[in-house]
SEMAR-207224 format. One record per residue (C-alpha): x, y, z; residue number from 1; residue in one letter; chain. Coordinates in steps of 0.05 Angstrom, whole numbers, plus 5000, padded with zeros to 4 digits. Each point is the difference from the previous one (the first is absolute). Example, Ala and Ser with C-alpha at 12.3 -4.5 7.8 and 13.67 -1.06 7.14 Angstrom:
BEGIN
+------+------+------+-------+-------+-------+
!   c1 !   c2 !   c3 ! romar ! rolum ! zalum !
+------+------+------+-------+-------+-------+
! 5246 ! 4910 ! 5156 !     1 !     A !     A !
! 5027 ! 5069 ! 4987 !     2 !     S !     A !
+------+------+------+-------+-------+-------+
END
This chain:
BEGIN
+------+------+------+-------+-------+-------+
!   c1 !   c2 !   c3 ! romar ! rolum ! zalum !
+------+------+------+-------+-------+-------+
! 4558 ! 1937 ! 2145 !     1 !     X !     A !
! 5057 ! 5004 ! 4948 !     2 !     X !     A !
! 4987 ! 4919 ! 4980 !     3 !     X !     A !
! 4931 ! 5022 ! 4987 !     4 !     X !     A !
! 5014 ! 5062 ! 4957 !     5 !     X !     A !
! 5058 ! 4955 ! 4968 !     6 !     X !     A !
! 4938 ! 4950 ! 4980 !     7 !     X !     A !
! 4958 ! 5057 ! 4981 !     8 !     X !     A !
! 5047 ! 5023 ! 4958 !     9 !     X !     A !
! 5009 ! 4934 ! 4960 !    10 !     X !     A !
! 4934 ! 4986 ! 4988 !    11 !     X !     A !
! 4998 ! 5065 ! 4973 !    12 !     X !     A !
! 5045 ! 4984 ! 4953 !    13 !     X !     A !
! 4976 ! 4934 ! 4982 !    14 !     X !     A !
! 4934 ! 5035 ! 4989 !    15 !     X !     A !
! 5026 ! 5055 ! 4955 !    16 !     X !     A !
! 5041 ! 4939 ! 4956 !    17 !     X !     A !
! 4935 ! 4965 ! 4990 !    18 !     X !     A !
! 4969 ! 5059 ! 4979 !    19 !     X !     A !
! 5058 ! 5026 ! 4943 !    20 !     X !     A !
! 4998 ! 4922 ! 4980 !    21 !     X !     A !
! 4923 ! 5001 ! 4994 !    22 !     X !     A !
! 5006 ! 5060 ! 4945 !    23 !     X !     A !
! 5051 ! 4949 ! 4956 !    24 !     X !     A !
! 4970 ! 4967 ! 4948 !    25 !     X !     A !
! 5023 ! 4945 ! 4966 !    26 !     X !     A !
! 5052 ! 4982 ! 5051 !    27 !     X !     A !
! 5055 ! 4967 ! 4997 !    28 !     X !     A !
! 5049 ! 4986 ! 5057 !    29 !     X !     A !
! 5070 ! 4989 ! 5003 !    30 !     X !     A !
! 5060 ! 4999 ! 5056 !    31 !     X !     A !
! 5066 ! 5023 ! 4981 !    32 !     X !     A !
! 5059 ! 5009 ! 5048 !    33 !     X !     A !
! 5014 ! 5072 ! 4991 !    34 !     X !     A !
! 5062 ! 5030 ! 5050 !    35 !     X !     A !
! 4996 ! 5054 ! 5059 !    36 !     X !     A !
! 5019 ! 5008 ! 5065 !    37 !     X !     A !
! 4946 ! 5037 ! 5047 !    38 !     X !     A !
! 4933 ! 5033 ! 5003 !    39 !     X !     A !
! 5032 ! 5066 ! 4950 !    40 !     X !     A !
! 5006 ! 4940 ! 4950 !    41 !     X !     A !
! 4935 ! 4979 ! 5005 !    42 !     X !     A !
! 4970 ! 5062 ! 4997 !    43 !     X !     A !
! 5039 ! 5020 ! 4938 !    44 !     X !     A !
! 4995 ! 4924 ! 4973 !    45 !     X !     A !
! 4919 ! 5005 ! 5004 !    46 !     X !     A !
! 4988 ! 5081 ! 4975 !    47 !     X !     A !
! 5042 ! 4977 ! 4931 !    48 !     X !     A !
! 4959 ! 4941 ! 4989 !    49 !     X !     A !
! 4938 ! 5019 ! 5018 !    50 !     X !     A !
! 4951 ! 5025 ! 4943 !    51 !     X !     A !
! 4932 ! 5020 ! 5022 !    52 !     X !     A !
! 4952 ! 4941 ! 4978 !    53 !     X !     A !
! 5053 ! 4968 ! 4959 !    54 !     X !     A !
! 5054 ! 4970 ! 5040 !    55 !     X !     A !
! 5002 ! 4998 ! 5081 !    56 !     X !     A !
! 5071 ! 4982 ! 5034 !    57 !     X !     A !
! 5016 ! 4974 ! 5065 !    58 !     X !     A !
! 5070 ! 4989 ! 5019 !    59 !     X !     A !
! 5033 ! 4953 ! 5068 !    60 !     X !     A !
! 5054 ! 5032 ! 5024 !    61 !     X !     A !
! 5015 ! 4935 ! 5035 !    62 !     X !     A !
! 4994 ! 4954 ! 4945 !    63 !     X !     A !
! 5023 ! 5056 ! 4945 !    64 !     X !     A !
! 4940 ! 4977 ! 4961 !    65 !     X !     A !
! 4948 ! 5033 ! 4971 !    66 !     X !     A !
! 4932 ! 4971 ! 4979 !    67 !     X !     A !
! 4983 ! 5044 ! 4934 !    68 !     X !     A !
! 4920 ! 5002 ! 4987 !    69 !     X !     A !
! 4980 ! 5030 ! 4934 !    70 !     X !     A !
! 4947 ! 5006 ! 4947 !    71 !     X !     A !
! 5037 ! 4957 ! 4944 !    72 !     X !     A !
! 4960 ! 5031 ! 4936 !    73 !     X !     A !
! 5037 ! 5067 ! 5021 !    74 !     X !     A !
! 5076 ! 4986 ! 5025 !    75 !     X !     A !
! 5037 ! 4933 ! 5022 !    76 !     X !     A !
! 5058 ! 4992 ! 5057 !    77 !     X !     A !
! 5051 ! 5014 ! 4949 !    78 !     X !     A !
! 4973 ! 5078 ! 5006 !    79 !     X !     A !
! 4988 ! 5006 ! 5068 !    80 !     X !     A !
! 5071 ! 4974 ! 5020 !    81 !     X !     A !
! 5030 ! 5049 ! 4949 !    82 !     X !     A !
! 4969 ! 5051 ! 5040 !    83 !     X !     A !
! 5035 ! 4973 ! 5062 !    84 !     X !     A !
! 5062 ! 4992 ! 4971 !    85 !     X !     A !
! 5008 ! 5072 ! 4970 !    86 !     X !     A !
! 4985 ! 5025 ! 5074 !    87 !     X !     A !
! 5055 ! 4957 ! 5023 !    88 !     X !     A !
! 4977 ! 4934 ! 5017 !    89 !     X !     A !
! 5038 ! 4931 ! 4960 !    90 !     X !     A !
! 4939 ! 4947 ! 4997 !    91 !     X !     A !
! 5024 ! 4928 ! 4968 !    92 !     X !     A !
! 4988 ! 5029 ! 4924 !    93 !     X !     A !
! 5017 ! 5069 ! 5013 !    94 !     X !     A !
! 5064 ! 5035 ! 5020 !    95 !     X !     A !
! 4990 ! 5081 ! 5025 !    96 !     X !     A !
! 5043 ! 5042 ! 4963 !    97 !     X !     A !
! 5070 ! 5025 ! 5046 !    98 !     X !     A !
! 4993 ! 5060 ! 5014 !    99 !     X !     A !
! 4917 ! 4993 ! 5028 !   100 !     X !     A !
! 5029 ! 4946 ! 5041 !   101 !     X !     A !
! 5060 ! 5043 ! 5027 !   102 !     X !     A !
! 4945 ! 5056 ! 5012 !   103 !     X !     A !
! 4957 ! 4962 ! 5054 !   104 !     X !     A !
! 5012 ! 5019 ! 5077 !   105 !     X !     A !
! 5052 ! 4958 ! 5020 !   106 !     X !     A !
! 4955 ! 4950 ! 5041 !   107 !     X !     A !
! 4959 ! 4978 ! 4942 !   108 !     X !     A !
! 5072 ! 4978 ! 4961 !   109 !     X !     A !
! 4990 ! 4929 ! 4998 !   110 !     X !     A !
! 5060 ! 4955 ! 4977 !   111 !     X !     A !
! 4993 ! 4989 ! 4925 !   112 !     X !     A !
! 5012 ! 4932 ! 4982 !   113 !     X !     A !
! 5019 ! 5014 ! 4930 !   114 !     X !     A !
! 5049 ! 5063 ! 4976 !   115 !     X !     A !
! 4973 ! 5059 ! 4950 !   116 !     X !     A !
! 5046 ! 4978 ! 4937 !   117 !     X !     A !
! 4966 ! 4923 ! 5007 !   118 !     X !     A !
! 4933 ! 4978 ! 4973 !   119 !     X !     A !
! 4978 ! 4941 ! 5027 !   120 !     X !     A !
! 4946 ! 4944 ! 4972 !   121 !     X !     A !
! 4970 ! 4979 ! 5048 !   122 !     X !     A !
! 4964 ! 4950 ! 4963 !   123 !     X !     A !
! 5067 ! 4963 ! 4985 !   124 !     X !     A !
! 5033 ! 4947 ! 5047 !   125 !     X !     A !
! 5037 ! 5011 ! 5054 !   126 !     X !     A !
! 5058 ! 4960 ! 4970 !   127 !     X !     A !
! 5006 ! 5060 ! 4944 !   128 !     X !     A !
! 5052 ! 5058 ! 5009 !   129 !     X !     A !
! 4961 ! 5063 ! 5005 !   130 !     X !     A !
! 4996 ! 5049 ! 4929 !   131 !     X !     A !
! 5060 ! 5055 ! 4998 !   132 !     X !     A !
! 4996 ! 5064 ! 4976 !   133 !     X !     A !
! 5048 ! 4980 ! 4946 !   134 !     X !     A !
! 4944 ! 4936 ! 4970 !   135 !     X !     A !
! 4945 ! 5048 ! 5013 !   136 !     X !     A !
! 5033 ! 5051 ! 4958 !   137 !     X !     A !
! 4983 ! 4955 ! 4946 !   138 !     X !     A !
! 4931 ! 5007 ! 5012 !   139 !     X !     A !
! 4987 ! 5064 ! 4982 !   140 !     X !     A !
! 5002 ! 4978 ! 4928 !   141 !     X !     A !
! 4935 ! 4981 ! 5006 !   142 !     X !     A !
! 4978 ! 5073 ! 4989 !   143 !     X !     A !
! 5036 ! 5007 ! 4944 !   144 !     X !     A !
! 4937 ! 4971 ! 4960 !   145 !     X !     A !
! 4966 ! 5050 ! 5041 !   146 !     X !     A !
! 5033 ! 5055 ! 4967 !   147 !     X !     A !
! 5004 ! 4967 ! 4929 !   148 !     X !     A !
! 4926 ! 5001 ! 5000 !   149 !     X !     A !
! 4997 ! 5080 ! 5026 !   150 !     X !     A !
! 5047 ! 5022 ! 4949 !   151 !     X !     A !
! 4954 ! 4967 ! 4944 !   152 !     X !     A !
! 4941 ! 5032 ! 5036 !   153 !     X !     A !
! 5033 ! 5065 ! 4997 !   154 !     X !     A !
! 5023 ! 4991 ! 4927 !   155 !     X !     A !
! 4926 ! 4992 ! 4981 !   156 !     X !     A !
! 4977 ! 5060 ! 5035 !   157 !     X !     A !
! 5053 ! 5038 ! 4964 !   158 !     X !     A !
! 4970 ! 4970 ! 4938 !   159 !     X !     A !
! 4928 ! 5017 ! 5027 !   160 !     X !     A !
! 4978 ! 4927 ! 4985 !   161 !     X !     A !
! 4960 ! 4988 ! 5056 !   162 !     X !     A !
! 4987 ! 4921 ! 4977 !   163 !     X !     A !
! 5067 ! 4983 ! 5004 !   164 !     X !     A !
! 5013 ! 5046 ! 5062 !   165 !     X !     A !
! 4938 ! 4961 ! 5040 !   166 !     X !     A !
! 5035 ! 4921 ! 4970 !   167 !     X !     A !
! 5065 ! 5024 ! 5024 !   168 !     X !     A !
! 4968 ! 5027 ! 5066 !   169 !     X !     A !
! 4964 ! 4932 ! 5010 !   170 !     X !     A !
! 5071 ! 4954 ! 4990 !   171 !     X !     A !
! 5034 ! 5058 ! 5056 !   172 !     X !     A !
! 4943 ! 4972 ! 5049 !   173 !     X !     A !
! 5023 ! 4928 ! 4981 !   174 !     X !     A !
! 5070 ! 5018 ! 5020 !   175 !     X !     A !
! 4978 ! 5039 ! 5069 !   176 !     X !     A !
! 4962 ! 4936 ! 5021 !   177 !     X !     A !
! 5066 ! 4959 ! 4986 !   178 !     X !     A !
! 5044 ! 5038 ! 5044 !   179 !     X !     A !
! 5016 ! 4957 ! 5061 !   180 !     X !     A !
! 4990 ! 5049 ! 5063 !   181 !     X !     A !
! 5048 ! 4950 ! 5049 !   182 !     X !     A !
! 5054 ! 4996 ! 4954 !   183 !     X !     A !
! 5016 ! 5074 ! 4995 !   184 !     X !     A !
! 5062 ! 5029 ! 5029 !   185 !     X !     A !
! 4976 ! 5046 ! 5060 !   186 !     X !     A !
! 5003 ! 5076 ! 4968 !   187 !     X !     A !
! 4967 ! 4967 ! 4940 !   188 !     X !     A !
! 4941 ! 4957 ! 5048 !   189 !     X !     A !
! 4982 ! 5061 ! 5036 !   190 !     X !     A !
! 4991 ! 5046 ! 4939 !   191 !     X !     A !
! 4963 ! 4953 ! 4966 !   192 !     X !     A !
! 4950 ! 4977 ! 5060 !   193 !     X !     A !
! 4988 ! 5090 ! 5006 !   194 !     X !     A !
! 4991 ! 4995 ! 4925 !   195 !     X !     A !
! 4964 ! 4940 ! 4970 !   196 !     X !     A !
! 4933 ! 5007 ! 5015 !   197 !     X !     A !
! 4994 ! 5077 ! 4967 !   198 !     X !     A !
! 5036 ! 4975 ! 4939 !   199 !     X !     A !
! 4962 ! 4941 ! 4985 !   200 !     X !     A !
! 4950 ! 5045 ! 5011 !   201 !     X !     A !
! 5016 ! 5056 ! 4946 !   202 !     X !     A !
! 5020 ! 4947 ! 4957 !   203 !     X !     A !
! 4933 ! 4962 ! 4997 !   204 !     X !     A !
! 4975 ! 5070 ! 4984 !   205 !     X !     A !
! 5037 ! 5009 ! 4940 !   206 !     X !     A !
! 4989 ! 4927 ! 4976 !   207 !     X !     A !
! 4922 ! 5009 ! 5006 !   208 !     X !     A !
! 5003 ! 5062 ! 4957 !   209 !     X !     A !
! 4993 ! 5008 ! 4923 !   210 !     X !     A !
! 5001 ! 5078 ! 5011 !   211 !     X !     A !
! 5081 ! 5028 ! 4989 !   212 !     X !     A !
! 4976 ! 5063 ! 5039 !   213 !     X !     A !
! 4977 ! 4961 ! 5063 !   214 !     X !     A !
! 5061 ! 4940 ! 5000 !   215 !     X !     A !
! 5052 ! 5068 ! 4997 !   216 !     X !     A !
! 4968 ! 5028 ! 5073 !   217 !     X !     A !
! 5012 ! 4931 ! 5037 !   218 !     X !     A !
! 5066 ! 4995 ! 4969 !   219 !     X !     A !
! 5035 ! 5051 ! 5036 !   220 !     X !     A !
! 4987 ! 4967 ! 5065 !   221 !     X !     A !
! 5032 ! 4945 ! 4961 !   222 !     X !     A !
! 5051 ! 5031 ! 4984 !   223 !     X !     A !
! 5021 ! 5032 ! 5070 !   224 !     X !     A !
! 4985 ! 4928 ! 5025 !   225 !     X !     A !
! 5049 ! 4961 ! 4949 !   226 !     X !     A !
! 5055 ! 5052 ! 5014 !   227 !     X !     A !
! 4996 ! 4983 ! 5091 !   228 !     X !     A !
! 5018 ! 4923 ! 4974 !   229 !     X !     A !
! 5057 ! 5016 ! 4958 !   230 !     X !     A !
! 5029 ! 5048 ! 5036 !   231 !     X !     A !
! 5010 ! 4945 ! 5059 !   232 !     X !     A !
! 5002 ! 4934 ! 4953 !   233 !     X !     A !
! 5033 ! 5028 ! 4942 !   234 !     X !     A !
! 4986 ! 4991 ! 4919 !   235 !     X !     A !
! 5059 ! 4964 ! 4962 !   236 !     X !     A !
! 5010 ! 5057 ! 4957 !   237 !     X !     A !
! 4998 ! 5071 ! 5001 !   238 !     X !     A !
! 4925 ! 5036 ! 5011 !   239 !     X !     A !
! 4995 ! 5074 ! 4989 !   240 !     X !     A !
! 4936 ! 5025 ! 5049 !   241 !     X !     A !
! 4974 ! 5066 ! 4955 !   242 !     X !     A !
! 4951 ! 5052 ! 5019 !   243 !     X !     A !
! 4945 ! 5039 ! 4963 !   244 !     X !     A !
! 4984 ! 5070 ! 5028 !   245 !     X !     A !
! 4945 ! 5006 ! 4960 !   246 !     X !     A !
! 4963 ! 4940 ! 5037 !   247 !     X !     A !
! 5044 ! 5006 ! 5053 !   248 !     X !     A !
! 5007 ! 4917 ! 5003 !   249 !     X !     A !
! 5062 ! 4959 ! 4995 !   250 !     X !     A !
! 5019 ! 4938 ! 4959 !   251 !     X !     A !
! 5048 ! 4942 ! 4991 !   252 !     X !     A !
! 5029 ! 5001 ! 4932 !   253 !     X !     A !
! 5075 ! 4944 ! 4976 !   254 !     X !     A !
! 5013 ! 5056 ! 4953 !   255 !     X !     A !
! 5027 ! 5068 ! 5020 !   256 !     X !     A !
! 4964 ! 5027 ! 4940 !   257 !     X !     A !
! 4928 ! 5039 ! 5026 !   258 !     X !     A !
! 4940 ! 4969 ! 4966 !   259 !     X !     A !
! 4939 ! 5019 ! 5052 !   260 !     X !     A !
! 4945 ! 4954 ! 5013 !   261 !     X !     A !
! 4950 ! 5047 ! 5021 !   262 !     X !     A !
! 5002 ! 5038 ! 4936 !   263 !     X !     A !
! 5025 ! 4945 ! 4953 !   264 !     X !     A !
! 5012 ! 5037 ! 4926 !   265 !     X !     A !
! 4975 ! 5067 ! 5018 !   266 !     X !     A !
! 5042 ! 5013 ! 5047 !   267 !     X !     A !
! 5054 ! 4946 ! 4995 !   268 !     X !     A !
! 5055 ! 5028 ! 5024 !   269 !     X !     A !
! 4973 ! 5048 ! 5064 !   270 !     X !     A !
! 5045 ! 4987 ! 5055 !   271 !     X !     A !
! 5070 ! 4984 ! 5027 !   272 !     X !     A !
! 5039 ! 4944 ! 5040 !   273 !     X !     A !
! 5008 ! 5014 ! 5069 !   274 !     X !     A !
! 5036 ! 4936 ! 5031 !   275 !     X !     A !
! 5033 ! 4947 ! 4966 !   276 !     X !     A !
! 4991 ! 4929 ! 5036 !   277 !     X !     A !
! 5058 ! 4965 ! 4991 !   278 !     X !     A !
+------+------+------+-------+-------+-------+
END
């Protein structure tokens, strides 16, 4: 009686997968070794994958790998195993952040291969010596063009030129789609993986507009965006993060002078700094 209710329930299961795949179009399918321990992991390794019609996990806990099924016009395994790793789970690209590993019950605390302050690629050979914190430190200069690009956007919304503001907007995209994800130190990686898609986003706004008015409401997501990154991977210089009451929006600004970009000249100087990134 329980072997039969055993096979009962599988099949029931292997229906219910055929079904969730049958609703995925355009599929793609991948297998990624992705770590765990029990059936908790699986549970929690599946649930943060899993999008409704999009993407469709289904995790071994024997063979720690996970077959990822997804519709590939609408996400790719690079976003689903983001979502695994920021509820604890290290697949081969991506490492969970500490303290959401430290967090799960103690019997789903795999061993971790590779420490917190170490990025590995694992596209390189084997014969290679892992990446340090200290080289990947010198990674996060690849934002720096990131922020060049913002400041100029910013300068032109001061300036209320909005055909400079969208150029300027357009070369920040360029620099976003340069930054090298697997490179990052780990505080950086995991900030940027929350933030990228929502900037890009904003950012494409602003570079598709001709109208000052509507570039200034996507740029305060911007703006609150920019200042996550360089609070963890850290300008060269000296950034003064102001605020406006009057729009009640924040900005990034090199100078510790006030000259708003939601107002531009007639209200130039509405606001204050409030932190000072250094």
């Amino acid at each position: 009686m329980k072997t039969l209710k055993s096979v009962l329930l599988a099949v029931l299961v292997l229906l219910s997968t055929v079904s969730i795949n049958a609703q995925i179009k355009n599929k793609k399918t991948e297998t990624v070794t992705v770590f765990g321990n029990c059936d908790m992991c699986k549970a929690n390794i599946e649930k943060a994958g899993n999008v409704k019609k999009i993407a469709e996990v289904i995790w071994d806990k024997d063979t720690r790998m996970a077959t990822l099924t997804y519709d590939a016009t609408k996400t790719n395994s690079d976003e689903i195993l983001k979502r695994i790793a920021l509820v604890g789970y290290d697949s081969e690209k991506f490492l969970a952040p500490k303290d959401t590993y430290e967090a799960l019950h103690a019997c789903c605390q795999y061993d971790r291969d590779v420490k917190e302050e170490v990025v590995m690629d694992h596209n390189a050979s084997h014969d290679h010596e892992p990446t340090t914190m200290v080289e990947t430190q010198k990674e996060t200069n690849q934002f720096e063009a990131v922020y060049t690009n913002y400041f100029s956007l910013k300068d032109a919304l001061v300036k209320s030129d909005a055909t400079t503001a969208a150029a300027k907007a357009n070369e920040m995209l360029i620099a976003l789609e340069a930054v090298q994800m697997d490179k990052l130190p780990m505080d950086v990686h995991m900030v940027w993986m929350k933030v990228m898609k929502g900037l890009v986003t904003d950012t494409k706004e602003i570079a598709s507009n001709t109208d000052v008015k509507k570039q200034r409401a996507p740029f305060k997501t911007v703006s609150t965006t920019v200042y996550e990154l360089m609070k963890v991977s850290k300008a060269e210089t000296a950034t003064y993060y102001q605020y406006c009451p009057m729009v009640k929006a924040n900005w990034l600004s090199k100078e510790a002078a006030v000259k708003n970009p939601y107002y531009g000249a007639s209200m130039l100087t509405c606001g204050s700094t409030v932190e000072t990134i250094k």
